[in-house]
LOVEXVO-59239 format. One record per residue (C-alpha): residue number from 0; residue in three letters; z, x, y. Coordinates in steps of 0.1 Angstrom, whole numbers, plus 2048, in hexadecimal, padded with zeros to 3 digits. Layout:
# LOVEXVO-59239
<NUM; ALA; <Z; X; Y>>
...
# end
This chain:
# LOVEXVO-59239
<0; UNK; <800; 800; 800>>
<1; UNK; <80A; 81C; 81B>>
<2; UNK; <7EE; 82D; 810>>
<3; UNK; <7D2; 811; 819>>
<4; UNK; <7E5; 810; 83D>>
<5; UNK; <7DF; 82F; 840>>
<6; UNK; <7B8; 829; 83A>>
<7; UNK; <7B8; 810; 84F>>
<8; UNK; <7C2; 820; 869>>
<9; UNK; <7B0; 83E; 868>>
<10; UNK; <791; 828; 864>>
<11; UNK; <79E; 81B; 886>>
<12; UNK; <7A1; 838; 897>>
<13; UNK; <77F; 846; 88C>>
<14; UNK; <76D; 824; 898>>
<15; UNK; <760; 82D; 8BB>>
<16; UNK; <770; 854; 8BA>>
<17; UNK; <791; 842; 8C8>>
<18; UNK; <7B1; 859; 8C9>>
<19; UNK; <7CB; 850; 8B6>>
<20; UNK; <7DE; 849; 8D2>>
<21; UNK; <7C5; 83E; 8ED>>
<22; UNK; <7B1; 820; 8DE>>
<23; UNK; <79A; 809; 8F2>>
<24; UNK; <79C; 7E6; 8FE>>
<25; UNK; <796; 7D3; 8E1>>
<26; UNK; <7B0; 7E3; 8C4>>
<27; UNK; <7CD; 7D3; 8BB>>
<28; UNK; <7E1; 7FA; 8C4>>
<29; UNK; <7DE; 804; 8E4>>
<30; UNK; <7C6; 7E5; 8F4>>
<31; UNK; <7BE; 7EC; 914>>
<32; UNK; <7CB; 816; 915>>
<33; UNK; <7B0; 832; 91F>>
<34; UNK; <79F; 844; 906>>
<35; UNK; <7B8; 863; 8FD>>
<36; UNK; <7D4; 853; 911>>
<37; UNK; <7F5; 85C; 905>>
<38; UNK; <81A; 846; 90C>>
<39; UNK; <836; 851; 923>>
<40; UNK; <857; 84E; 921>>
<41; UNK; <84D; 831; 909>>
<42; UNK; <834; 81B; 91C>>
<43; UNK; <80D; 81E; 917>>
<44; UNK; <7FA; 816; 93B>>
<45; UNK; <7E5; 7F8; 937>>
<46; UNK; <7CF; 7EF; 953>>
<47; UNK; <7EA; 7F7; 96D>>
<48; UNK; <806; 7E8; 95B>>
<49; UNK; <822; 7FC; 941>>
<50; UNK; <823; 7EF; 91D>>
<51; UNK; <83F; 7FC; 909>>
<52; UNK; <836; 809; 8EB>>
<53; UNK; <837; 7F0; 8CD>>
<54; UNK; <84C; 7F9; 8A7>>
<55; UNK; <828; 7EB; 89D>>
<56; UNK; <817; 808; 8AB>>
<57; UNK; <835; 81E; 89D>>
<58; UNK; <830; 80D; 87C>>
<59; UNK; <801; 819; 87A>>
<60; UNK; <809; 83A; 886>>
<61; UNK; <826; 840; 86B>>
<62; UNK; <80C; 831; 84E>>
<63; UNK; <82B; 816; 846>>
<64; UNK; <835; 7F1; 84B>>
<65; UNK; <845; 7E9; 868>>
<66; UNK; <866; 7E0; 851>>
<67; UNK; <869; 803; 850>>
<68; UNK; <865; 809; 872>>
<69; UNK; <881; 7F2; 877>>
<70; UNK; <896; 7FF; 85F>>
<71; UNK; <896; 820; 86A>>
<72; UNK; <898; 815; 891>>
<73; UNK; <8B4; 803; 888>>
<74; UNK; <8C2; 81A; 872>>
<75; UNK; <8C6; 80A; 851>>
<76; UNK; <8C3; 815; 82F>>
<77; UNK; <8A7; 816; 816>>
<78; UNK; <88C; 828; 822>>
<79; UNK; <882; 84A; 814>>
<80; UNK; <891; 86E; 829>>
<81; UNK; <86D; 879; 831>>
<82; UNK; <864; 856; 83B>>
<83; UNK; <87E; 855; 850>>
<84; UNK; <87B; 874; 85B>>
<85; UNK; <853; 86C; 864>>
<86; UNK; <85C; 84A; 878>>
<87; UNK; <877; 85D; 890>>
<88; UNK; <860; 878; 893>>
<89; UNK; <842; 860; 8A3>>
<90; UNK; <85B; 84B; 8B4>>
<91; UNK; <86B; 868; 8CC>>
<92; UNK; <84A; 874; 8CC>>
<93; UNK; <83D; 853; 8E1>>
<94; UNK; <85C; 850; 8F0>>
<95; UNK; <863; 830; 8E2>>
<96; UNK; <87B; 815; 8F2>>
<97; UNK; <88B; 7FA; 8E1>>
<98; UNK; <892; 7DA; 8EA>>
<99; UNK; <8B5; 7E5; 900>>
<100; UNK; <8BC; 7C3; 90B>>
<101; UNK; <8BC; 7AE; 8E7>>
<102; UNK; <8CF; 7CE; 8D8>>
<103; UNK; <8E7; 7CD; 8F2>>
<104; UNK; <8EF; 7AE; 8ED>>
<105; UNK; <8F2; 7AD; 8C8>>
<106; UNK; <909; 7D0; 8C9>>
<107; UNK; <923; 7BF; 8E5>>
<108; UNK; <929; 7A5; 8C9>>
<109; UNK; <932; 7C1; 8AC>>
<110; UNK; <94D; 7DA; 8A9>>
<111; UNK; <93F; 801; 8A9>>
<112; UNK; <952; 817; 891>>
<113; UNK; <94C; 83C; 899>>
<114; UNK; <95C; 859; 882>>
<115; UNK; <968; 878; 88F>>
<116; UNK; <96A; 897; 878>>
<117; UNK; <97A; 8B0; 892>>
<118; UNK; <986; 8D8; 883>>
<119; UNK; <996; 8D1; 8A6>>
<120; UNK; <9BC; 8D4; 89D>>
<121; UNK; <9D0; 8F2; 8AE>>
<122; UNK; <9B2; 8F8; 8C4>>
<123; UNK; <9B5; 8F4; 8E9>>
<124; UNK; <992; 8F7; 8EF>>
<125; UNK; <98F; 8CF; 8E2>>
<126; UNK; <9A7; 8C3; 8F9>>
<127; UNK; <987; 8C1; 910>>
<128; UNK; <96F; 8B8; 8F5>>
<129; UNK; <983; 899; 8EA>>
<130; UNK; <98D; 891; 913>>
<131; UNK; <968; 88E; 913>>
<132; UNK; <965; 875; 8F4>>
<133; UNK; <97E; 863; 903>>
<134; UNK; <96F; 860; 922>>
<135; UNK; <94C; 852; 913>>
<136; UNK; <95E; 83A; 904>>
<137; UNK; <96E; 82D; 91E>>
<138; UNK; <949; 82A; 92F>>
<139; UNK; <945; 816; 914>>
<140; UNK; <960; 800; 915>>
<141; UNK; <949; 7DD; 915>>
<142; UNK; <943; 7EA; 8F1>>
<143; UNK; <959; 7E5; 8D3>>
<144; UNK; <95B; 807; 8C9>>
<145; UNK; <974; 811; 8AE>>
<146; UNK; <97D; 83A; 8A6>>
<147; UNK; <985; 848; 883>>
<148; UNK; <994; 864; 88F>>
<149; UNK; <994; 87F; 874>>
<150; UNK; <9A5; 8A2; 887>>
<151; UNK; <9A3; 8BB; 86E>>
<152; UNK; <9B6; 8DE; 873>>
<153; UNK; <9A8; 8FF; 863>>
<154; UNK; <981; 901; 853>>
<155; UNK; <98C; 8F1; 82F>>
<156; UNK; <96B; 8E2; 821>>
<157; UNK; <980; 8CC; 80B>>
<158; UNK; <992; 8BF; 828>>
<159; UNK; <972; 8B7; 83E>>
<160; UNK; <961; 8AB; 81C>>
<161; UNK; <97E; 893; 817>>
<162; UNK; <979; 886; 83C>>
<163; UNK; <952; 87F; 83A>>
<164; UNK; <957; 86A; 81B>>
<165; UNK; <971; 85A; 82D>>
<166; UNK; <956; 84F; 847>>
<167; UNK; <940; 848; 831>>
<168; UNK; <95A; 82F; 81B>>
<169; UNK; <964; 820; 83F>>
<170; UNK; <93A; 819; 843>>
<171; UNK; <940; 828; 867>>
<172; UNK; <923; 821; 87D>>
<173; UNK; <91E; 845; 888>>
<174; UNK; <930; 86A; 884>>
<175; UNK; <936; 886; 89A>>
<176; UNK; <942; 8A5; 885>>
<177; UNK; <944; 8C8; 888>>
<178; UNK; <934; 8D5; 869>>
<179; UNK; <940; 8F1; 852>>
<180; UNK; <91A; 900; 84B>>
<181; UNK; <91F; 8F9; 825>>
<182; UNK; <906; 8E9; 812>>
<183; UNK; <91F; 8CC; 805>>
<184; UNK; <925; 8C2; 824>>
<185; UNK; <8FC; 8C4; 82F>>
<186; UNK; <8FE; 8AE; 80D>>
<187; UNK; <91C; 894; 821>>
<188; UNK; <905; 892; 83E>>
<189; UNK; <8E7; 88B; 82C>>
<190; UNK; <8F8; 871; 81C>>
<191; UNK; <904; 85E; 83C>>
<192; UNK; <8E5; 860; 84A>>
<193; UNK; <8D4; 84D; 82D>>
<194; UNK; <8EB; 836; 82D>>
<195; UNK; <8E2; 82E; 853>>
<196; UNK; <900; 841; 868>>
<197; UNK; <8F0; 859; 881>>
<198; UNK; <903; 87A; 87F>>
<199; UNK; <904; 892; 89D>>
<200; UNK; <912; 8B5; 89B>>
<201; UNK; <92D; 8BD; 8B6>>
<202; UNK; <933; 8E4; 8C0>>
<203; UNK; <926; 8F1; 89D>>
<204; UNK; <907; 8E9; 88D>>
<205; UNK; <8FD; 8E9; 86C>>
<206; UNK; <8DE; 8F5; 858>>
<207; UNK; <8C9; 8DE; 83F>>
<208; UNK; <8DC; 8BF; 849>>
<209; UNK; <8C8; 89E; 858>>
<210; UNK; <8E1; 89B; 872>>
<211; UNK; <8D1; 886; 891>>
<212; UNK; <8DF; 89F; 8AF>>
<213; UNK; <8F0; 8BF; 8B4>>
<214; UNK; <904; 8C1; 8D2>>
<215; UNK; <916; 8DF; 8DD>>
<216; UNK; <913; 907; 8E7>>
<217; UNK; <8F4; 91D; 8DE>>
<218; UNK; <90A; 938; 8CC>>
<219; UNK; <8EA; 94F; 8CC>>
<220; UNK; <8E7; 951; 8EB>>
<221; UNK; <909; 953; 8F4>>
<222; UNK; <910; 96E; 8DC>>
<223; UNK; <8F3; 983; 8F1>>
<224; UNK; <906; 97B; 911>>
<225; UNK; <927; 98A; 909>>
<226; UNK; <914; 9A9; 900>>
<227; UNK; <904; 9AB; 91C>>
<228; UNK; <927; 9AA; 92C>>
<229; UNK; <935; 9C6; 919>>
<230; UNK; <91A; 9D8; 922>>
<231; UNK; <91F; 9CD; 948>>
<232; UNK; <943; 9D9; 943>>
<233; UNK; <93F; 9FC; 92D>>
<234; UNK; <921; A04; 937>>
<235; UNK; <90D; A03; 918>>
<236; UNK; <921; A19; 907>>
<237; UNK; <943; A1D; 8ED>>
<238; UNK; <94F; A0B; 8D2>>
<239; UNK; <953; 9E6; 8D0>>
<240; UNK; <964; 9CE; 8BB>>
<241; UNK; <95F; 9A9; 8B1>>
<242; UNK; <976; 98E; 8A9>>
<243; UNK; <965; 96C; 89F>>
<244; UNK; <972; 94A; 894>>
<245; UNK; <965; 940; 872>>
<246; UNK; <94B; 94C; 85E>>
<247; UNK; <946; 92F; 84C>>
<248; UNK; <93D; 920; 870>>
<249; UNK; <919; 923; 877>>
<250; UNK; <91F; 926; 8A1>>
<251; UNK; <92E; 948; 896>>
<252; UNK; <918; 956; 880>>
<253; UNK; <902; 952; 89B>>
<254; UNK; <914; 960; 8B6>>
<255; UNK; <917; 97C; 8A1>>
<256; UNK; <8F7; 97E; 89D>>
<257; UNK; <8ED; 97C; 8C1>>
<258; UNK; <907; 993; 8CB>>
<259; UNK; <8F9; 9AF; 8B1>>
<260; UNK; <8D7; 9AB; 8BB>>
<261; UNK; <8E0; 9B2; 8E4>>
<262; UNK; <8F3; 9CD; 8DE>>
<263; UNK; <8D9; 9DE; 8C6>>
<264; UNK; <8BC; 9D7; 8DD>>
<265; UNK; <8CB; 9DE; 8FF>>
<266; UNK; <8EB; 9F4; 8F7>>
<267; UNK; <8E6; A06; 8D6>>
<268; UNK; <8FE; A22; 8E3>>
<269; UNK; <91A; A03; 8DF>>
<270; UNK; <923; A07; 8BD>>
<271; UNK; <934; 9E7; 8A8>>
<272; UNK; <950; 9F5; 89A>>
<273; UNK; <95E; 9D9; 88A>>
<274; UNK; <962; 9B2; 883>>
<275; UNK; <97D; 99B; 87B>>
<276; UNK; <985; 977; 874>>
<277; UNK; <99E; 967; 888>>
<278; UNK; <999; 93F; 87B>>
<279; UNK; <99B; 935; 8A1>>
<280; UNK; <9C1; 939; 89F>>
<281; UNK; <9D8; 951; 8B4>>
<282; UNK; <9EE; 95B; 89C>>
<283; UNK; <9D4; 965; 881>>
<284; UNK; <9BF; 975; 8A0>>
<285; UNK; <9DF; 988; 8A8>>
<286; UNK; <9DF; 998; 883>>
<287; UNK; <9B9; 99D; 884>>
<288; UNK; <9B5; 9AE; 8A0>>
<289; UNK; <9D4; 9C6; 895>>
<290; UNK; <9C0; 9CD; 876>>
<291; UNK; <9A3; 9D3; 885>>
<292; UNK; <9AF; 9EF; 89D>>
<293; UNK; <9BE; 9FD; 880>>
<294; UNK; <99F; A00; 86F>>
<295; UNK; <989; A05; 88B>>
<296; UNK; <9A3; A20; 89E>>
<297; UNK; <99B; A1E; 8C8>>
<298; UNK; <986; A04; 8D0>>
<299; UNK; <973; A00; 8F4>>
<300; UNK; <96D; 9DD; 8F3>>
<301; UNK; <96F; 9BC; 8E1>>
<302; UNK; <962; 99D; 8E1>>
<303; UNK; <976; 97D; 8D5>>
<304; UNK; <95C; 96B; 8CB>>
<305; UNK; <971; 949; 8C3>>
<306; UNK; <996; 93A; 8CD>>
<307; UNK; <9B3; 951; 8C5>>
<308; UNK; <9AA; 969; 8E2>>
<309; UNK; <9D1; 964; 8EC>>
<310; UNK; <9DC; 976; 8CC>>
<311; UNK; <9C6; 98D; 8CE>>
<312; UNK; <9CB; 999; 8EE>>
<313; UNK; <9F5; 99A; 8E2>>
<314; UNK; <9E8; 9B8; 8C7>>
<315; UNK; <9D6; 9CB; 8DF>>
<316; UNK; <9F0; 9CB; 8FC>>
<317; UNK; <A06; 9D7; 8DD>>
<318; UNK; <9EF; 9F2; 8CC>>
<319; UNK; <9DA; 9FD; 8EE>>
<320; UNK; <9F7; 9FD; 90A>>
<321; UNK; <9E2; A08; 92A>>
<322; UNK; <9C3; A11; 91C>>
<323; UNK; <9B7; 9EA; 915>>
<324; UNK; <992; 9E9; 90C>>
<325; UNK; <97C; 9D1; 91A>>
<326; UNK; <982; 9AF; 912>>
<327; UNK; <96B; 990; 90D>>
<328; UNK; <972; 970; 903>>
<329; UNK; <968; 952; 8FE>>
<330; UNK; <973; 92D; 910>>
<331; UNK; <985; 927; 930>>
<332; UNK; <9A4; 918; 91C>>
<333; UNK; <9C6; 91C; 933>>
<334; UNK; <9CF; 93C; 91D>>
<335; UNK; <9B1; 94D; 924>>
<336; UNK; <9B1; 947; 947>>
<337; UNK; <9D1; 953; 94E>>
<338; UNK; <9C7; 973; 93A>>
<339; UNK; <9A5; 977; 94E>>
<340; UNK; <9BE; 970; 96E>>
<341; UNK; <9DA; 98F; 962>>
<342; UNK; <9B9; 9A4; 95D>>
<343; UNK; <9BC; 9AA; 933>>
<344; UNK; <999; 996; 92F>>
<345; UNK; <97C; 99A; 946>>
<346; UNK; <969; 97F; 93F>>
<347; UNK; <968; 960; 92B>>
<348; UNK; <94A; 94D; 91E>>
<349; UNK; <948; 925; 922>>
<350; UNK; <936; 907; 912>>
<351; UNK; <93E; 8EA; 924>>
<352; UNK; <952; 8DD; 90B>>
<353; UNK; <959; 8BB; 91E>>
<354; UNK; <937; 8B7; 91F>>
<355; UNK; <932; 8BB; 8FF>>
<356; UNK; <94C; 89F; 8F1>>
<357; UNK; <93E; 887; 90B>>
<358; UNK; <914; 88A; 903>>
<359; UNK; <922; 88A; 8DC>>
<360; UNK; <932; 86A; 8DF>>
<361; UNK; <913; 85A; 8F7>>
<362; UNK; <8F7; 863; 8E4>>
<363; UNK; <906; 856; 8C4>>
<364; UNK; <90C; 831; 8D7>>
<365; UNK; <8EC; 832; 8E7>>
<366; UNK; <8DB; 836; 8C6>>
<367; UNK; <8EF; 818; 8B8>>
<368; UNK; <8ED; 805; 8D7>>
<369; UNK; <8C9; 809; 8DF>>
<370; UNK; <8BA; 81A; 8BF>>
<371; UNK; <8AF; 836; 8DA>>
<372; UNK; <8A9; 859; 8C3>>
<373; UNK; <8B4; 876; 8DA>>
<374; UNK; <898; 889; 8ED>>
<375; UNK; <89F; 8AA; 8D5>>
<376; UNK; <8B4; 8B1; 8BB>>
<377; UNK; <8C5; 8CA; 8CD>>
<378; UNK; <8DB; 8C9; 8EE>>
<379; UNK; <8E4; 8ED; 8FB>>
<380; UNK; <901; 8F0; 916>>
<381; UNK; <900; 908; 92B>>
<382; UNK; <914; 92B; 926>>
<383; UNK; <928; 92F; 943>>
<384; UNK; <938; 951; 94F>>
<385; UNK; <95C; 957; 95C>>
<386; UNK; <96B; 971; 96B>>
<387; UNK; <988; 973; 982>>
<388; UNK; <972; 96D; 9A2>>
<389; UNK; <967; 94F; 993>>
<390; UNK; <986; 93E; 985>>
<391; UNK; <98D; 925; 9A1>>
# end
């Protein structure tokens, strides 16, 4: 059956040399549009007037009925992961805008359940994160929106397994998690999304999953930023140290990565003398960064890639006395301030992490308001730098 659409169609489009999305007057898809025309932000021109674009004309270019096209607009199960994955594709691609008004009116008669899964617990640097969750939701107030609050503390993967099946059980409408970049838990996501919950990806991503959005920091790039800072700071020369979160985070492996590509390509007379693990916690940051200038012996700088950069700095005022290295680290959390402010860190790295909470928590509800897909499937913030100048 799909294929015969498909024939169709393409028998269409040939008719005339028409474009597959500029046909002339006369075609049911596109009456009226210019040969070659294309749709923007979701509306075809037709002499002089905007036409939205149609889950019909979704449903030709997909090769599918438009019951699939509706299922997958509205997010609802039973329709195939590539399928799915080819309807959402041609829909952002047009620009596609639902009906807002009927939808609207529909979701303010239904309560919205939507599942946190937060390795938040013992990390100030979600204080801001959830403010701004709290925030959108309160935007949203003429909504019935329900949390299932999941805070978990540590990167356990039974722990945030446990929580996702837990969403999934309580059939919550959507999920904003920060992933462990395990395959089970690409597997959990996966299994949400087929199931019709859109999943977005909050300060960590997560390779191989389906999820709809990721919303947080580009670790790459801010990995190659605190480089280029401890370059600004040593001059492109001595040896440096780095303490990260969690491996098992993939945000870390790539601010590894982006920090050991800058300082290869632009300061290869910096050497990395060692890594360490502090799990985003002071106290094991504190005994991390002790073992690592054990191993390492002086060091002339090091980054703190992660939370924890409180402990650490406790070890080196211990072990180093006067002769600190350079410090950089990462968030403008009240600790870290008032160490950038007693000069022991130079500089500190941001991510808008209020930001963060609050797009999170508004691009899930506008999907399930207004069955809106986001414009990408990836929304950067910016890394800001602090230093003392800047601090306010």
């Amino acid at each position: 059956m799909i294929k015969k659409q498909v024939i169709r169609s393409q028998k269409r489009d040939n008719q005339g040399d028409k474009g597959r999305l500029g046909r002339q007057k006369g075609d049911k898809m596109g009456e009226g549009s210019k040969k070659g025309s294309v749709p923007v932000n979701g509306f075809w021109r037709r002499e002089g007037k905007r036409v939205p674009v149609t889950s019909k004309e979704i449903a030709a270019l997909a090769g599918v009925s438009r019951g699939t096209v509706d299922r997958v607009l509205n997010n609802r199960p039973g329709v195939k992961p590539e399928t799915r994955e080819r309807v959402e594709k041609i829909a952002r691609e047009l620009g596609y805008v639902p009906n807002r008004a009927g939808r609207a009116l529909s979701s303010s008669r239904r309560t919205f359940t939507i599942g946190l899964a937060l390795n938040c617990v013992g990390i100030r640097f979600y204080d801001e994160v959830l403010r701004g969750i709290a925030d959108c939701r309160a935007a949203y107030a003429d909504f019935n929106l329900r949390l299932a609050d999941f805070r978990l503390q540590g990167y356990t993967l039974a722990d945030q397994l446990d929580a996702l099946d837990a969403l999934q059980a309580q059939q919550a409408d959507g999920v904003l998690v920060t992933p462990l970049n395990d395959p089970e838990v690409a597997r959990r996501i996966d299994r949400l999304v087929e199931n019709g919950t859109p999943v977005v990806t909050l300060n960590n991503d997560i390779g191989g999953a389906r999820r709809m959005l990721y919303v947080g920091c580009n670790y790459f790039e801010s990995g190659r930023t605190a480089a280029g800072l401890m370059g600004l700071f040593t001059g492109g020369h001595g040896r440096a140290g780095l303490v990260l979160g969690s491996g098992r985070m993939l945000g870390q492996r790539q601010r590894r990565e982006g920090f050991c590509s800058e300082l290869s390509l632009r300061y290869p007379e910096m050497e990395l003398a060692g890594v360490a693990e502090g799990e985003d916690d002071d106290v094991r940051t504190y005994r991390q960064t002790l073992g690592l200038l054990e191993r390492c012996g002086r060091l002339d700088a090091l980054y703190f890639a992660a939370a924890g950069a409180y402990g650490g700095v406790q070890a080196l005022r211990e072990r180093c006395g006067e002769r600190m290295p350079v410090v950089i680290a990462s968030d403008a959390v009240e600790e870290t301030c008032r160490l950038i402010r007693e000069g022991a860190v130079q500089a500190t790295i941001c991510q808008e992490p209020y930001r963060q909470g609050y797009e999170a928590f508004k691009h899930i509800l506008e999907y399930l308001l207004s069955g809106r897909l986001p414009a990408q499937d990836k929304l950067y913030m910016q890394n800001e730098i602090k230093i003392v100048q800047n601090m306010g």
